[in-house]
C-alpha positions in Angstrom: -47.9 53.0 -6.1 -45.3 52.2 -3.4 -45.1 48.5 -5.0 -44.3 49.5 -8.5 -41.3 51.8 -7.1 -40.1 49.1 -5.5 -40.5 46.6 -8.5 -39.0 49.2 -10.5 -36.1 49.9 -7.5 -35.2 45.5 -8.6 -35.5 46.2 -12.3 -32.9 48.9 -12.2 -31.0 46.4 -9.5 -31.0 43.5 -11.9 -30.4 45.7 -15.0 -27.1 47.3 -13.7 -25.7 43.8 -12.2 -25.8 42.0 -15.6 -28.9 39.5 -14.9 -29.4 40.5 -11.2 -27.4 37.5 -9.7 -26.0 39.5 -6.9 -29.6 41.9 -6.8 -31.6 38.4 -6.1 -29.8 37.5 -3.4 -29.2 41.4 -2.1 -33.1 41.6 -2.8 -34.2 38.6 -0.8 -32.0 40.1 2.0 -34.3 43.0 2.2 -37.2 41.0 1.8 -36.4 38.7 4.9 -35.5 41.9 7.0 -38.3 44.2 6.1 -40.6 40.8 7.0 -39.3 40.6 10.3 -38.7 44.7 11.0 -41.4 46.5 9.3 -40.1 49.9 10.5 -36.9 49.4 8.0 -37.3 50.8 4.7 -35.5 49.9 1.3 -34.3 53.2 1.5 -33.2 53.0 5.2 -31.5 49.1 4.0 -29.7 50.9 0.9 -27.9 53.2 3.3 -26.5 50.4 5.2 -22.9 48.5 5.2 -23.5 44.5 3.8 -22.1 43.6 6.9 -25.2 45.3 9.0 -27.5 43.8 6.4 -26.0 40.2 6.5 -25.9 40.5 10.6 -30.2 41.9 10.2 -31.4 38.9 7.7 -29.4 36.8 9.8 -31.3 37.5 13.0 -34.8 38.3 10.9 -34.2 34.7 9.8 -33.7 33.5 13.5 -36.6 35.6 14.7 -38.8 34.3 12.1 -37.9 30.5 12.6 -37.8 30.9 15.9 -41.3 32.3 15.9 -43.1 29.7 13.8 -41.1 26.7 15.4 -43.0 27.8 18.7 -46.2 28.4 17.1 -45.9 24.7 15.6 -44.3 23.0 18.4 -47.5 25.0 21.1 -49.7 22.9 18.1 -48.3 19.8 18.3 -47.1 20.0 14.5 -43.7 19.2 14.5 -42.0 16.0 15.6 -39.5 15.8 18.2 -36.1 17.1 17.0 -37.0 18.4 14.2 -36.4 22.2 13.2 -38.2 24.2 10.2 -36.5 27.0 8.2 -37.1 30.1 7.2 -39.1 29.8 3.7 -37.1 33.0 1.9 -33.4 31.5 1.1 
């Protein structure tokens, strides 16, 4: 129930920015945050300034790297000097 108002929240996104260009990219924004911070709503992210939200997905995006280069560095996975990023752009 909670998924389809969300996926309805983006239709209405995309539909009033002529294609959802600018929704995508504001959309993916939320998704990288509410990833990282599951206590943020979309609600709680709508009632923000862009320049909290751009300063949140830019650390959720930290966090997360940071998080899974560990985890894969612990393993053995990654080679020396390389760094992964974060898979939502």
């Amino acid at each position: 129930m909670a998924q389809q108002e969300n996926e309805e929240k983006i239709r209405k996104l995309k539909a009033t920015k002529g294609g959802g260009g600018e929704a995508d990219g504001l959309m993916k924004a939320f998704l990288a945050i509410t990833y990282k911070f599951p206590s943020f709503s979309v609600e709680y992210l709508f009632n923000q300034t862009m320049a909290q939200i751009q300063w949140l997905q830019k650390y959720a995006a930290g966090a997360v790297s940071y998080e899974v280069n560990a985890q894969a560095c612990a393993a053995g996975n990654v080679k020396k000097g390389k760094k992964l990023d974060f898979f939502i752009k």
